[in-house]
N, C-alpha and C positions, 0 to 999 in steps of 0.2 A: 409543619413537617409531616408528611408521607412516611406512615410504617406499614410494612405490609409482612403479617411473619410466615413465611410458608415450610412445610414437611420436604426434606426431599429422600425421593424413591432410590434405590440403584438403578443402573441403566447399563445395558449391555451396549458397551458403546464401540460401533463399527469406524471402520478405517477412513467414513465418508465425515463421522461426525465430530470428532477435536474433541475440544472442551465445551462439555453440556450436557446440563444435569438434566433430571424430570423434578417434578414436584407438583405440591395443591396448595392451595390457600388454607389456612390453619382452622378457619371458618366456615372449610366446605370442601368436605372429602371428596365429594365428586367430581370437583374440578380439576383439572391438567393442564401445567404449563408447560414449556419447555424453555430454560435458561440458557442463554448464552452472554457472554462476560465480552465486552468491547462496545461499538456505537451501536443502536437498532439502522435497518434498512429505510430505508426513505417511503414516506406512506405512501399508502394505497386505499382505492376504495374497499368495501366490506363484500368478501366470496365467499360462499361456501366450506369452497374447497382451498383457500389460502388463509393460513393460520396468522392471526391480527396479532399485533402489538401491544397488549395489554398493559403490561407496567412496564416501568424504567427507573432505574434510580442505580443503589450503589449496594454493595453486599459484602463484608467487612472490607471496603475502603476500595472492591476494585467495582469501576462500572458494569450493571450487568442491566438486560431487558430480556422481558420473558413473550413468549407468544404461546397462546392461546390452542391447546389441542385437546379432541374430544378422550375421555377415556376409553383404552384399547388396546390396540397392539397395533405392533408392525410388519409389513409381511418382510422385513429378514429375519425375524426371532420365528415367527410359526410361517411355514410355506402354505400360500392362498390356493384355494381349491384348481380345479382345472376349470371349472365350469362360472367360476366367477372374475377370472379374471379379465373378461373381454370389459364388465361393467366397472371393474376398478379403473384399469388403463384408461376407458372412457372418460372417467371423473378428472382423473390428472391431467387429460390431454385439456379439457378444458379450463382447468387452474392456471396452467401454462401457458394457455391463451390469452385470459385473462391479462395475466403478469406482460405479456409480449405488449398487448393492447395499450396497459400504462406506462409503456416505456421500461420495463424492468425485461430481466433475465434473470431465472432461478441457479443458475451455474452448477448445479451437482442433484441434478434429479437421478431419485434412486429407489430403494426399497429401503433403503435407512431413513429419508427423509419423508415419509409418507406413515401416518399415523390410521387405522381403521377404526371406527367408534364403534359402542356398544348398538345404535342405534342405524347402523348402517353409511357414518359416516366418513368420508372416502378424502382427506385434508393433509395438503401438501406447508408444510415447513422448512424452515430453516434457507429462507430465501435471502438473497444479496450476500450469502457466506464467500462465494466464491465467485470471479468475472468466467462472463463465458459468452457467448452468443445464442440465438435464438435456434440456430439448426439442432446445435447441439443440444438445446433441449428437448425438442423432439426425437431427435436419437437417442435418447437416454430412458426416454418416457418409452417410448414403442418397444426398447429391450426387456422391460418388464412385461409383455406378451408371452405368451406360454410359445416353448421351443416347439419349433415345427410347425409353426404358422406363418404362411405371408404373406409378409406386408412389405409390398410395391407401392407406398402413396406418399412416398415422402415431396412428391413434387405437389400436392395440396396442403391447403390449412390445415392448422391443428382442429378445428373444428367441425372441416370434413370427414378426418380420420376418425374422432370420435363418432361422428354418425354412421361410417362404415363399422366399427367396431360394435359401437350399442348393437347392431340388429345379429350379434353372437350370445349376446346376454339371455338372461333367462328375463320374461317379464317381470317377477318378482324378484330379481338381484337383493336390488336393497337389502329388504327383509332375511331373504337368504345371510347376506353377508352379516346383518347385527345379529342373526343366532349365531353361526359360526363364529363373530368375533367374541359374544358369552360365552358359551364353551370353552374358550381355550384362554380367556384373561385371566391374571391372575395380579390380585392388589401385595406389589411385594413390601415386605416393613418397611417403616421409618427409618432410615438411619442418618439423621439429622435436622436439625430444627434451625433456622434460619433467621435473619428479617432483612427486607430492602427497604432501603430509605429512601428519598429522593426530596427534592423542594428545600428550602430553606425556613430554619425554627424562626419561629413570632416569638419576638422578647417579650410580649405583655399579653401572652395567651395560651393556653393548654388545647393544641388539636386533639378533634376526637373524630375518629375513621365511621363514619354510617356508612355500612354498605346497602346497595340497594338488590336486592336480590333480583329484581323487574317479574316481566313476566312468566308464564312458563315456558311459553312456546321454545320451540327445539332451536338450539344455538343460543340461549340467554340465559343470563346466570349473576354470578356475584360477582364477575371481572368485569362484566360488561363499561361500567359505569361506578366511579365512587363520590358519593356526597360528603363534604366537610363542614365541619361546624367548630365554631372555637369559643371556646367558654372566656365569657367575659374575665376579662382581667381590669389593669390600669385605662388603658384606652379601649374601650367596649367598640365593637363594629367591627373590627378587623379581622379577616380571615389574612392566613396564609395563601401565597400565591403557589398558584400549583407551576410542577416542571413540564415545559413545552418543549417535546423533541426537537422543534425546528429550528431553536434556537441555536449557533454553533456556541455556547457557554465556553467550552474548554479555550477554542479560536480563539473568542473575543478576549480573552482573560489573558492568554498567554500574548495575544498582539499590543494589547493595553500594557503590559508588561516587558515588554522591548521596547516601545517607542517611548515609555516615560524615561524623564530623567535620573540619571543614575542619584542612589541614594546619598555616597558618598562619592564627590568630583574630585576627584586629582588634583593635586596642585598643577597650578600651571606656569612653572617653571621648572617642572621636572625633568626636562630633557638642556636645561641648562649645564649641567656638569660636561657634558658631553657633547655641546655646539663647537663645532669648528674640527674636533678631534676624527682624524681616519679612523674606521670601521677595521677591524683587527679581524672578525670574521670576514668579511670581505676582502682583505689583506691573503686571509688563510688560501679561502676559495679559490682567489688567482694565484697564488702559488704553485696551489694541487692541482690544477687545470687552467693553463694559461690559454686566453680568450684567441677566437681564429684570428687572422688579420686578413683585411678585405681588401681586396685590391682596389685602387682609385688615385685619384690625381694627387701628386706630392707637390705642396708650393714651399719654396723655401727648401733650403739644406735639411737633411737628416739626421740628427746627431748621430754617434756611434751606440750602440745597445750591447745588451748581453741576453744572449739563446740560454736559457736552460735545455738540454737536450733530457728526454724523461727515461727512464731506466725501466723496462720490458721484465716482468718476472721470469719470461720465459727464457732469459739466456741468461747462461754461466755469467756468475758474480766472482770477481778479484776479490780476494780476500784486503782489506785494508784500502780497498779501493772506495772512494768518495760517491757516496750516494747519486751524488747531481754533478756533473761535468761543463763546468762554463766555458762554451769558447767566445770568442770575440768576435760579432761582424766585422766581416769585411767590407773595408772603407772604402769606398769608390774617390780613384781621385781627380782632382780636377784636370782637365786633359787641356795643351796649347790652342789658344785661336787660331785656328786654320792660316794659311798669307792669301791677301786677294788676289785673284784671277791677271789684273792689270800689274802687280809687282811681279810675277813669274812671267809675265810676258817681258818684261823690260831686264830682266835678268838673264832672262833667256838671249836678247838680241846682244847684249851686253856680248856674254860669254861669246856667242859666235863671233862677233865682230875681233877679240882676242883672238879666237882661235884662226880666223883669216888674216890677220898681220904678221901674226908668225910665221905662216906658210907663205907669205909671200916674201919676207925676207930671206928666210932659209933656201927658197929657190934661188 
């Protein structure tokens, strides 16, 4: 098992950023994470100017993953010089690109999500928080440009733009910007102490966390990398297996857990009592709303039925008068076979032949 206890700082926390803390590793004030509680973003190779995924694990019981930012500020808390912002914008334009390049989108580029280091370091955060498109991060990036500047280039890459913009910079930005961001940091108290877990405990072993500090060079530190070792126990050789972001753990646990079978199975003659017997709710239903009738071919006689006619709240109610009004179809009835064609002929000569014997005797 993976313990990691970390300090967390306050954080003036803007309208861009939710829920997320700052903090250090307990073991190295120097360092800065930034906490966010839910899944991390799906990896990427190692920038710069895009803040890694350091830990992951869980932080009293909810999931949370930290990324990686240099100690500093941010230019929404302190406003970035006039003269150095062409080299900040630069640096993000390129982060962004980056991120585009892996198939990613940063979704809420900002001056909240952008961290300055002590050392002139210029590192973009808090990435996959939010969906969005790639234009729109360039629109977002190029707004942190100082007002009264323009820029006509959104029909290039982000890569171009940055090279249009570095040549506003001063040669020495860098440097420039990690004095300005000493001047103005400031390390705020403690106000909580923490620890993330992650991995699953070895029943016949005590982990023990060596961190490796590595080397000095700039970007490396005590998050970079952790060494584990587990103090023999019953079964000596076994370390703990570390947690793999790629894994969907939650997925696989909760799909394993629907498709097994149920722990306690129904009898299976429970719907016995009630074979054969009509549905009294379905009874209900077509009473309250009796089903349209479709027109279509009638074989056979049609017995006689009864209409509910249904009662309108909007018209005047008889007092004592009967909710539901039954009248009676009307019966259709069988109507005489016609006489054929050849009997009205012979009827007919019939009658004449009468009515010409009489007129001939009465003459």
């Amino acid at each position: 098992m993976r313990a990691v206890g970390l300090r967390l700082f306050p954080l003036r926390v803007g309208s861009a950023l939710g829920d997320v803390q700052l903090a250090a590793p307990a073991r190295s004030s120097e360092e800065r994470v930034v906490l966010w509680h839910g899944l991390p973003p799906a990896p990427v190779p190692e920038h710069p100017g895009v803040a890694a995924v350091v830990l992951e694990g869980e932080i009293d019981g909810r999931r949370t993953y930290a990324e990686q930012v240099p100690r500093g500020v941010r230019p929404a808390e302190h406003a970035l010089p006039h003269d150095l912002a062409p080299y900040v914008v630069a640096r993000i334009l390129e982060a962004v690109h980056f991120l585009h390049e892996a198939g990613q989108v940063h979704g809420s580029v900002g001056s909240e999500r952008v961290v300055l280091g002590v050392r002139g370091e210029v590192v973009l955060f808090g990435r996959g928080r939010q969906g969005g498109r790639d234009r729109m991060d360039l629109v977002a990036t190029l707004s942190l440009y100082p007002d009264g500047a323009e820029m006509t280039l959104l029909e290039r890459d982000a890569l171009q733009i940055a090279e249009r913009i570095d040549q506003d910079a001063p040669a020495d930005a860098r440097e420039q910007l990690g004095a300005w961001v000493r001047g103005v940091v400031q390390d705020a108290p403690v106000i909580e102490q923490v620890v993330l877990t992650s991995g699953e405990r070895a029943e016949d072993g005590v982990d023990e966390i060596v961190p490796d500090l590595g080397p000095d060079a700039e970007g490396s530190g005590i998050l970079d990398r952790w060494s584990l070792s587990t103090t023999p126990g019953l079964t000596p050789g076994e370390v703990t297996d570390e947690w793999s972001s790629t894994q969907p753990a939650l997925g696989v646990s909760l799909w394993n857990r629907l498709s097994a079978p149920p722990e306690h199975p129904p009898p299976p003659d429970r719907f016995a009592a009630v074979q054969g017997k009509p549905s009294r709710a379905l009874a209900g239903l077509l009473a309250e709303e009796p089903p349209d009738v479709l027109p279509g071919p009638l074989v056979g006689a049609v017995p006689p039925f009864v209409v509910q006619r249904p009662r309108f709240e909007d018209q005047p109610t008889v007092v004592g008068a009967p909710p539901l009004t039954e009248t009676p179809a009307p019966v259709r009835l069988a109507s005489a076979s016609p006489v054929p064609a050849w009997a009205q002929w012979i009827l007919a000569m019939a009658l004449g032949g009468l009515l010409a014997w009489g007129l001939f005797h009465l003459v």
